[in-house]
C-alpha positions as CSV (number, residue, x, y, z in Angstrom):
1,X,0.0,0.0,0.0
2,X,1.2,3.0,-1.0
3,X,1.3,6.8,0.7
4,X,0.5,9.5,-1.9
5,X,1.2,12.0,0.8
6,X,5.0,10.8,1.4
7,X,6.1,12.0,-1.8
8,X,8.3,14.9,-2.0
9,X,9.6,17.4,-4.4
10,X,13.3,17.4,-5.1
11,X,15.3,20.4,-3.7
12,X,17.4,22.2,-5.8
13,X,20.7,21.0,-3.7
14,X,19.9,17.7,-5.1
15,X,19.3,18.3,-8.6
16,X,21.4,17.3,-11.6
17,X,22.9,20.0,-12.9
18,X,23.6,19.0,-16.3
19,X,20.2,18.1,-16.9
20,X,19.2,21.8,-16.0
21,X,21.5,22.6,-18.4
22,X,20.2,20.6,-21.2
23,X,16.3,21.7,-20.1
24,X,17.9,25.8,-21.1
25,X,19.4,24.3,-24.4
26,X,16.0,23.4,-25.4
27,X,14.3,26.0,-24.0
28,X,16.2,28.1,-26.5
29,X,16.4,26.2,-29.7
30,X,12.8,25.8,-29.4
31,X,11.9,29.5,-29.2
32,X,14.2,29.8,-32.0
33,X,11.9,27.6,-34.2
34,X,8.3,28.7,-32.3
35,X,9.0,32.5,-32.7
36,X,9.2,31.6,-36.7
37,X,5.7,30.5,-36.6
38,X,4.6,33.2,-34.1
39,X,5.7,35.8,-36.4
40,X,3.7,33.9,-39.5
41,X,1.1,31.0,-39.7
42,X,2.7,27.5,-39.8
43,X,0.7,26.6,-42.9
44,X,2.4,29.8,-44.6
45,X,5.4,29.7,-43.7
46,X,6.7,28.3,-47.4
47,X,5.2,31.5,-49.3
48,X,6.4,33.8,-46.3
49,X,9.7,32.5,-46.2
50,X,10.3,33.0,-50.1
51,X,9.9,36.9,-49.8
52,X,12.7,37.4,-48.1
53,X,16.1,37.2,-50.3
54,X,19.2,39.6,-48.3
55,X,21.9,37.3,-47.8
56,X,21.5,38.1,-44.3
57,X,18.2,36.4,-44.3
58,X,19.1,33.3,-46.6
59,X,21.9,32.8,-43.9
60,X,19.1,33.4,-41.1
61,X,16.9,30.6,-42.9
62,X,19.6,27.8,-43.2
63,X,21.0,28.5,-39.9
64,X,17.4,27.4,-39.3
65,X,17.1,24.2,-41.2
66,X,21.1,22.6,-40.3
67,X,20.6,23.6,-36.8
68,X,16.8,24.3,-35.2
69,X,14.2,22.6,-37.0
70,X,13.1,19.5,-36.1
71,X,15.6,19.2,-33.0
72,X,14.7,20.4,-29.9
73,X,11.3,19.5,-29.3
74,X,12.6,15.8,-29.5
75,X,15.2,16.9,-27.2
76,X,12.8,18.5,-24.7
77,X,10.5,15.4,-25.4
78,X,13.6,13.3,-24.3
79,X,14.2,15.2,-21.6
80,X,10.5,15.0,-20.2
81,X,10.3,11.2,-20.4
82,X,13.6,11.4,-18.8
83,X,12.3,13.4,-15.7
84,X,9.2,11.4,-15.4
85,X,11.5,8.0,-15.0
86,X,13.7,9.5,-12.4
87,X,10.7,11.1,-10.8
88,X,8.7,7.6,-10.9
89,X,12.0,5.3,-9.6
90,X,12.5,7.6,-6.6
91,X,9.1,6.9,-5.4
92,X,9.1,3.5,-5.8
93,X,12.5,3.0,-4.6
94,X,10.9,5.4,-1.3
95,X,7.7,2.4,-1.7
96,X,5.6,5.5,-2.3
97,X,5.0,5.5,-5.8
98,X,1.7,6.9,-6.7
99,X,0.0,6.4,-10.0
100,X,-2.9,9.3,-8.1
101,X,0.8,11.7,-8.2
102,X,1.1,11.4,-11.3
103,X,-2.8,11.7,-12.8
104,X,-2.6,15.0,-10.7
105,X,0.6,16.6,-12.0
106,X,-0.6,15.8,-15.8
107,X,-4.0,17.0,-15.1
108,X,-2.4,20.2,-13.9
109,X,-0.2,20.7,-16.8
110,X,-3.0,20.0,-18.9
111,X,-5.2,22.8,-17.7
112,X,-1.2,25.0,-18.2
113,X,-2.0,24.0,-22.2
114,X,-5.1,24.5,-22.7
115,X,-5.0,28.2,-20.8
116,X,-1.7,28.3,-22.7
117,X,-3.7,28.0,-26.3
118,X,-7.1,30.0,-25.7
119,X,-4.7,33.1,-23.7
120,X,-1.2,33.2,-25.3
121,X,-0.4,31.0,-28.0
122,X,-2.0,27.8,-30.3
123,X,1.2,26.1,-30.7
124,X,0.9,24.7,-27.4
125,X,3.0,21.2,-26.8
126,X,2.3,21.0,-22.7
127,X,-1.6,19.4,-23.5
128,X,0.2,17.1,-25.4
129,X,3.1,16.4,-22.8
130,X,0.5,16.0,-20.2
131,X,-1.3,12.8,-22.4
132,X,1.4,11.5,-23.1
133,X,3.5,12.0,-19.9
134,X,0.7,10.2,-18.1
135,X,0.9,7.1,-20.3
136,X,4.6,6.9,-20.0
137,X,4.0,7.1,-16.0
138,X,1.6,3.9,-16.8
139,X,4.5,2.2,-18.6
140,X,7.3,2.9,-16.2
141,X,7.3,-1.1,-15.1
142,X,7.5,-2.4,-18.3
143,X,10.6,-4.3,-19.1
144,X,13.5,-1.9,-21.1
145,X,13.5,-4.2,-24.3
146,X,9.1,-3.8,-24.1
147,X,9.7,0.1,-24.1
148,X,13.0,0.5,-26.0
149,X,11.3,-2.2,-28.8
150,X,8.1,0.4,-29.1
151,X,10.1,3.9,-29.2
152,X,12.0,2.6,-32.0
153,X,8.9,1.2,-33.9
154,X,7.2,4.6,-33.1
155,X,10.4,6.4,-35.1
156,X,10.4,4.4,-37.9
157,X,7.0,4.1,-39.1
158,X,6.5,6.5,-42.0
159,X,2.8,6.7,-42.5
160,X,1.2,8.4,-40.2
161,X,0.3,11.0,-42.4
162,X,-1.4,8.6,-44.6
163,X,-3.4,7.3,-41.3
164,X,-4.4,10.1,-40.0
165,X,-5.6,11.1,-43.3
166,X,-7.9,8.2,-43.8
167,X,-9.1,9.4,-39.8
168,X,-10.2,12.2,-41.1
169,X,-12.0,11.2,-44.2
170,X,-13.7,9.4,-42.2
171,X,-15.0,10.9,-39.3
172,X,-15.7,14.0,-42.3
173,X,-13.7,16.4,-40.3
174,X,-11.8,19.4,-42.3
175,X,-9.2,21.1,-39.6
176,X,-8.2,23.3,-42.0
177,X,-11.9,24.8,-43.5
178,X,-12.3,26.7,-40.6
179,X,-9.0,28.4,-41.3
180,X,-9.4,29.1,-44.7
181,X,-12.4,30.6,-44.1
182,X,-10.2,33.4,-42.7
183,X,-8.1,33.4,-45.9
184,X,-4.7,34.7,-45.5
185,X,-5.6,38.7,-45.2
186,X,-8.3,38.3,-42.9
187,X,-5.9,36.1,-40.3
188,X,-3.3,38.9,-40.7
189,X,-6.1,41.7,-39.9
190,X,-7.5,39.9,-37.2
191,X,-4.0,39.5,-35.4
192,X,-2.7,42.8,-36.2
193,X,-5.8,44.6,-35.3
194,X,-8.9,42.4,-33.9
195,X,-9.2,42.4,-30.0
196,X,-8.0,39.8,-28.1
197,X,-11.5,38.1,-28.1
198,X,-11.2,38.0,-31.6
199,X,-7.5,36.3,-30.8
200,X,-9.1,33.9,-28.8
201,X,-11.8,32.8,-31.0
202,X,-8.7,32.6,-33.9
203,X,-6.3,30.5,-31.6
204,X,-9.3,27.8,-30.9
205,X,-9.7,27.9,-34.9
206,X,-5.7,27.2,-35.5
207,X,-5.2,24.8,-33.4
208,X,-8.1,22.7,-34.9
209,X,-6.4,23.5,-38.1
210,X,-3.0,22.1,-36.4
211,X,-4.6,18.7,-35.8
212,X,-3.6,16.6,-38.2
213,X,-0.3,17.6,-37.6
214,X,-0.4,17.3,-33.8
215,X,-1.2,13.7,-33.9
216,X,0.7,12.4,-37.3
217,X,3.8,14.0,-36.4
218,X,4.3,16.1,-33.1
219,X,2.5,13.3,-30.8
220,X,4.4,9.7,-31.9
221,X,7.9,11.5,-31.9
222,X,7.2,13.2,-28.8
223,X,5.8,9.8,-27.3
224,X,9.1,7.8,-29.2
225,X,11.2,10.4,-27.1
226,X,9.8,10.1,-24.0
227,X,10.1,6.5,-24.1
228,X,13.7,6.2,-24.8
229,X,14.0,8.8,-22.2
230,X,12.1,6.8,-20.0
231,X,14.5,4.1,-20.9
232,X,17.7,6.1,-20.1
233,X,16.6,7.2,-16.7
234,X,15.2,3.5,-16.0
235,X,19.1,2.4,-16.2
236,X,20.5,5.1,-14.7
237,X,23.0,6.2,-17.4
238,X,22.2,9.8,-16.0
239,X,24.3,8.8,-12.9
240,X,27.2,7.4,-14.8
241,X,27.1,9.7,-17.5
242,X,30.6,10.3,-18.8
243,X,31.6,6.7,-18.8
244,X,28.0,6.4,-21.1
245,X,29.8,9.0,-23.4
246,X,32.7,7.8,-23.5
247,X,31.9,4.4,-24.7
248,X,29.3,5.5,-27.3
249,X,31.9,8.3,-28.8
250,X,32.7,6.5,-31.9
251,X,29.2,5.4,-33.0
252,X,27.9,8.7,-32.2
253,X,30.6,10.7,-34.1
254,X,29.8,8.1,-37.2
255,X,26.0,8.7,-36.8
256,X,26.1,12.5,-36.4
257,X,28.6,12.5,-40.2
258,X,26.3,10.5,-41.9
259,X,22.9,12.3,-40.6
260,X,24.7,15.2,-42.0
261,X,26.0,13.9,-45.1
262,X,21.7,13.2,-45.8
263,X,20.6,16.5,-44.1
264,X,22.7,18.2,-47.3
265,X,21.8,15.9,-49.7
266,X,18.1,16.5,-48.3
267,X,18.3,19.8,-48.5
268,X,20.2,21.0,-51.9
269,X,19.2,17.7,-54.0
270,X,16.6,15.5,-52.9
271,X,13.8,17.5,-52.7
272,X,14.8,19.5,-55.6
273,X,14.5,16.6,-58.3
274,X,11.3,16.6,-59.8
275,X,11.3,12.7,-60.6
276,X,11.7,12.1,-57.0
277,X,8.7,14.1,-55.8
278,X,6.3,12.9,-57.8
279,X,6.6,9.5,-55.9
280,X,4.5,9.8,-53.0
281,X,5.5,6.8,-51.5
282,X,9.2,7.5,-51.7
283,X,9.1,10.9,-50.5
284,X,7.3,9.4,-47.5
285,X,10.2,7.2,-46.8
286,X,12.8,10.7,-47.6
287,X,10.8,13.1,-45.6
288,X,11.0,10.1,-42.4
289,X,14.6,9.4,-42.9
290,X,15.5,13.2,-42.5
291,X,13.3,13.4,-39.5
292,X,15.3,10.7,-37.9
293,X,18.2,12.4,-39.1
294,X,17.3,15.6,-37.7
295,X,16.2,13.9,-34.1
296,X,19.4,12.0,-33.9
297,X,21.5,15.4,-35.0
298,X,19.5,16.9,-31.5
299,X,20.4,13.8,-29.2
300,X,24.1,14.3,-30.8
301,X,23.7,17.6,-29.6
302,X,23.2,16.5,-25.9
303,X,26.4,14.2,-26.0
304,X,28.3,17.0,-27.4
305,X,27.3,19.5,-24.6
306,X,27.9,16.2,-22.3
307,X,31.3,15.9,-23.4
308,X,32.8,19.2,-23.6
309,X,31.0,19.6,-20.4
310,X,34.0,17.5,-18.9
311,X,36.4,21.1,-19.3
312,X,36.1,24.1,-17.7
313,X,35.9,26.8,-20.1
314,X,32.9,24.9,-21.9
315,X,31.2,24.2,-17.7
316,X,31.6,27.6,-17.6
317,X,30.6,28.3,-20.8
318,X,27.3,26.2,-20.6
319,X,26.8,27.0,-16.2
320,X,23.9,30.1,-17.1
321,X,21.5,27.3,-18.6
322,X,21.4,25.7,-15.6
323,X,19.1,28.8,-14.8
324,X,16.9,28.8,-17.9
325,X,16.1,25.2,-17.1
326,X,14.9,25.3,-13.6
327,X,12.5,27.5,-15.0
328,X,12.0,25.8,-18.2
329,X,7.8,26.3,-18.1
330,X,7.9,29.8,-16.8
331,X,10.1,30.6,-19.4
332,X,8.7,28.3,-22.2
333,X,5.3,30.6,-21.2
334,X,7.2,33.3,-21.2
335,X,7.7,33.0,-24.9
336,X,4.6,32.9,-26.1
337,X,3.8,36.1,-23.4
338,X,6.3,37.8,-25.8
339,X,4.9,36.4,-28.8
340,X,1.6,37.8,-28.1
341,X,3.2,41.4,-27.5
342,X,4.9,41.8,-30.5
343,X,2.9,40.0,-33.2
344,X,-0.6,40.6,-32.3
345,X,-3.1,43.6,-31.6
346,X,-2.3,43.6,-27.7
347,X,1.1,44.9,-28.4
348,X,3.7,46.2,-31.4
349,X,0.9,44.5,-34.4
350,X,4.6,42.8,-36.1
351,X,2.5,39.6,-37.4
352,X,4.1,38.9,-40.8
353,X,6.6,41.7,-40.5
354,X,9.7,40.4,-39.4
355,X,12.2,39.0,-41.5
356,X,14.0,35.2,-40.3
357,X,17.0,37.0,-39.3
358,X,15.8,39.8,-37.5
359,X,13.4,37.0,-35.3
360,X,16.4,35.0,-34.8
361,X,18.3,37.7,-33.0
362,X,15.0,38.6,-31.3
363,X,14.7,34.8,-30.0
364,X,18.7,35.1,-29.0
365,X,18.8,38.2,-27.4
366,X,15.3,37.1,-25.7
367,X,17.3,34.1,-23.8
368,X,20.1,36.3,-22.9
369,X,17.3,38.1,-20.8
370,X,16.1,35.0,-19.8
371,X,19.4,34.0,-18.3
372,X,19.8,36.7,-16.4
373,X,16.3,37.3,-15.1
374,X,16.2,33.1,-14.5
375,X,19.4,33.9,-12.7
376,X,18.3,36.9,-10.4
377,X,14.5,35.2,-9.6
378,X,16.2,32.1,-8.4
379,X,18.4,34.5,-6.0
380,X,15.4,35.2,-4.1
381,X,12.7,32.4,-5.1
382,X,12.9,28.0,-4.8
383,X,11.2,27.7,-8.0
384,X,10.1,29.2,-11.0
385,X,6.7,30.9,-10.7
386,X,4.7,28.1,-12.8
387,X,7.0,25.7,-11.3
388,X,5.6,26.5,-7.6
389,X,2.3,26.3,-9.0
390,X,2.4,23.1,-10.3
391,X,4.3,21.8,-7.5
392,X,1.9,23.0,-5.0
393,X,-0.8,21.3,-6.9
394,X,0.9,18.1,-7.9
395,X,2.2,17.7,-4.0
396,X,-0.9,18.8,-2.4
397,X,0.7,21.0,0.1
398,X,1.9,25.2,0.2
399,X,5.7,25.0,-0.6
400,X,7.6,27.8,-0.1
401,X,8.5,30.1,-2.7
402,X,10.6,32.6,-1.4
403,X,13.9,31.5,-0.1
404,X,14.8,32.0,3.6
405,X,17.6,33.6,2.7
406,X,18.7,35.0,-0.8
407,X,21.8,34.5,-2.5
């Protein structure tokens, strides 16, 4: 029989650095990417894109495509299955895991999303986190092969598209006609210059229209990452981390060359060739190679910051994440907060009016702020703001925010 109550949050003393440190890294590749789409409609972002020629801005865009897209939110995914396991194995080696925890700190996170869509931003992930943090929680006494077995399966099927397609049809659900109805002027006007009721009712409408990618892409590789993180913390190669490196350094030097080698060949011939694209089924198979490509160029980036890690000018180097990542949901909201100022009517009306590199050194000098205001908040404060909240929920009981004594 287990005690719900006797769980306990872990206090910052006792927290692994490095994996702060990884939380900031994706905290700010992923604003990187997200500020793109605040800043123009995902479903535009092709013809957007195109209008803007400066070298400065071709640079901007391929800086995006070698080293954002498609890298951090497995990365953060990873990280979150990760946290779950090491969250989930303390309790139970305590004998106070609690499947009742764990319903309540998703349900919680949940609510964060969904206030998170209708308030600040559609592009919400934390809704889906919450789903599919809860079944990884279910899954945490499955056997490694049962859970390393399904992650990879989950990565390597290619058709989910095609499934979720034949969903649709049908159930006779559009998620895009709602959308179109707006047609591209009147989603522009209504950002730019509707009131924020007419931003709500506009969110609700674009996430609908974000369905179909939600659950044939964003959900299976977010549920594939959480389940090999779920595998890594259930061994405990966070512990012994730099022996883990060390043996896997070959391998992972081969794997990160020959992602890039296809990344290039991706990006300059592949999907240039005409012959090529006009088979369907092989451009399924292309489009799901890069993917893995791109995820496994995001997990190289992890064992890269891991190694160099190991010298001091690099630990000092990579130290002020540490900050960002404590407070990785205050400042992941914090993003869209900054979004909504900039782009829509509520603030500077900039929706479709920034060019890729002028939002890529807004999204890098945003997470310099965030270092140092991360750094000065936890001077005074145990937690993050949305961090105590969802602690206090998820435990049950008042914590205290504000630290006895500041640093």
């Amino acid at each position: 029989m287990t005690n719900p109550t006797s769980t306990v949050p872990v206090k910052a003393k006792k927290r692994i650095e490095l994996l702060d440190i990884f939380r900031g890294f994706a905290v700010f590749g992923i604003f990187v990417v997200n500020i793109e789409i605040m800043n123009c409609l995902f479903i535009n972002q092709d013809a957007f894109g195109a209008q803007w020629t400066s070298g400065i801005d071709k640079m901007a865009i391929r800086i995006l495509q070698l080293f954002f897209y498609s890298k951090f939110f497995p990365i953060f995914s990873f990280l979150f299955g990760l946290g779950i396991s090491m969250q989930a194995l303390k309790q139970m080696e305590q004998n106070s895991f609690s499947s009742a925890f764990f319903i309540r700190r998703m349900a919680i996170l949940f609510l964060f999303g969904l206030a998170h869509i209708l308030f600040l931003w559609s592009g919400d992930v934390l809704h889906l986190y919450a789903l599919l943090g809860l079944l990884t929680s279910l899954l945490i006494k499955r056997s490694n092969r049962f859970i390393l077995i399904t992650a990879v399966v989950l990565l390597l099927f290619p058709f989910y598209d095609r499934l979720m397609e034949f969903i649709l049809n049908i159930s006779q659900f559009n998620p895009m006609e709602r959308l179109e109805a707006y047609t591209s002027e009147g989603i522009v006007t209504t950002i730019r210059n509707g009131s924020y009721l007419d931003g709500i009712h506009l969110r609700a409408i674009e996430y609908l229209s974000n369905v179909q990618l939600l659950f044939s892409h964003l959900m299976p590789v977010a549920f594939a990452m959480f389940l090999l993180g779920l595998y890594f913390g259930k061994n405990k190669i966070i512990y012994d981390i730099n022996s883990f490196i060390h043996r896997i350094r070959k391998p992972v030097i081969i794997i990160a060359i020959l992602s890039n080698v296809y990344r290039l060949l991706f990006l300059f011939v592949l999907v240039k060739n005409e012959e090529l694209r006009s088979d369907e089924t092989l451009m399924v198979f292309i489009y799901r190679l890069m993917f893995i490509c791109d995820m496994l160029m995001g997990l190289f980036y992890l064992w890269l910051i891991t190694w160099l890690f190991r010298y001091n000018f690099w630990k000092k180097l990579f130290n002020p994440l540490k900050y960002v990542g404590r407070m990785a949901l205050t400042n992941y909201i914090m993003h869209s907060l900054i979004g909504l100022i900039l782009f829509s009517s509520v603030g500077f009306k900039l929706y479709e009016s920034l060019s890729p590199s002028e939002t890529l050194t807004i999204a890098v000098a945003t997470f310099v702020f965030q270092v140092i205001f991360s750094k000065l908040w936890l001077s005074y404060f145990n937690y993050g703001l949305l961090e105590w909240v969802w602690r206090c929920f998820s435990y049950k009981k008042l914590l205290p925010l504000k630290k006895k004594t500041a640093i």
